[in-house]
C-alpha positions as CSV (number, residue, x, y, z in Angstrom):
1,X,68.0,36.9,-304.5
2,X,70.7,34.8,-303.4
3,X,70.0,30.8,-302.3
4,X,70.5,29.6,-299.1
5,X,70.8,25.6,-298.6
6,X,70.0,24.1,-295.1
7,X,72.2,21.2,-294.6
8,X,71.0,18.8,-291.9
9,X,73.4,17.0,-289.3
10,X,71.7,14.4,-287.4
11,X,74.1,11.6,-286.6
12,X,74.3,11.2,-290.1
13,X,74.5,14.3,-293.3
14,X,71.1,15.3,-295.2
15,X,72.6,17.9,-297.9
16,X,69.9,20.2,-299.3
17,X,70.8,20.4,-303.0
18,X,67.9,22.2,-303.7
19,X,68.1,25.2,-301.3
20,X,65.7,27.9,-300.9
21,X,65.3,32.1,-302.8
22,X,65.6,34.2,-300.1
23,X,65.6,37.7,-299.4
24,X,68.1,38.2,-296.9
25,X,70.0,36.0,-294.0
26,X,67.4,37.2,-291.9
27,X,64.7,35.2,-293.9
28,X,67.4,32.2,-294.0
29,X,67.1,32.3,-290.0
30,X,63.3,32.4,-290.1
31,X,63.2,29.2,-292.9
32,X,65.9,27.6,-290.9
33,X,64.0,27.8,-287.2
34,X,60.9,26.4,-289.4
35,X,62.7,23.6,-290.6
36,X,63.6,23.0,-286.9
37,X,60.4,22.7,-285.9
38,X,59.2,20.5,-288.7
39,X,61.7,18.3,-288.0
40,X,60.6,17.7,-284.4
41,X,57.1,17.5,-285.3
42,X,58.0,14.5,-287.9
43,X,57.6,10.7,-287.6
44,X,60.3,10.2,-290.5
45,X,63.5,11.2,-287.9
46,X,62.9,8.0,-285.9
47,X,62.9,8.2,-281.9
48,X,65.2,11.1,-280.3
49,X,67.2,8.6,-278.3
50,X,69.3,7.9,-281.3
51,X,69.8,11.3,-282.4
52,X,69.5,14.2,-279.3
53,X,72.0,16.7,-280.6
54,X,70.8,18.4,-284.4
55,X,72.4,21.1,-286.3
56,X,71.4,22.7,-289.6
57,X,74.3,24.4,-291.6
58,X,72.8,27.2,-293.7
59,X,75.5,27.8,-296.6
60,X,75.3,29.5,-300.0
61,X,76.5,26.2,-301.2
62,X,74.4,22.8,-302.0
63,X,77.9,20.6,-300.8
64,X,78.2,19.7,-297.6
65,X,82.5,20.6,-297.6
66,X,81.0,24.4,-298.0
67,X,81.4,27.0,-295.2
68,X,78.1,27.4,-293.2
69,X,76.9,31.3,-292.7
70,X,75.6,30.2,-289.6
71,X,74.7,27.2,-287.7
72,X,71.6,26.4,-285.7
73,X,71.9,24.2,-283.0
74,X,69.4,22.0,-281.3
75,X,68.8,19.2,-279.1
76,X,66.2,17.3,-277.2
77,X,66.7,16.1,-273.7
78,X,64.4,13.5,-272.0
């Protein structure tokens, strides 16, 4: 099963150097949307203001200077 990492760009770079087993890219989409929405639900971001625009790289690689398979955008607007 190959390993998909889920890099997080916030202002600032959270690698993932741990990834996740995963089936397929399909189930890297799925794991990726999740971590999305655990990421808005969480009090450990700090307030949106300082941060509106997110992305989460999903790579076959645990360093940030890897290519991203895809890229999943989001923001929060007030």
């Amino acid at each position: 099963m190959p390993r998909y990492f889920f890099h997080v760009h916030d202002g600032g770079s959270v690698p993932d150097d741990l990834g996740l087993a995963l089936p397929d890219i399909g189930a890297a989409r799925t794991a990726a949307i999740e971590l999305t929405r655990e990421i808005l639900r969480s009090e450990l971001v700090g307030p949106f203001h300082d941060y509106s625009c997110w992305r989460i790289e999903v790579s076959d690689s645990p360093e940030l200077t890897g290519l991203p398979i895809f890229v999943l955008h989001f923001s929060v607007s007030q």
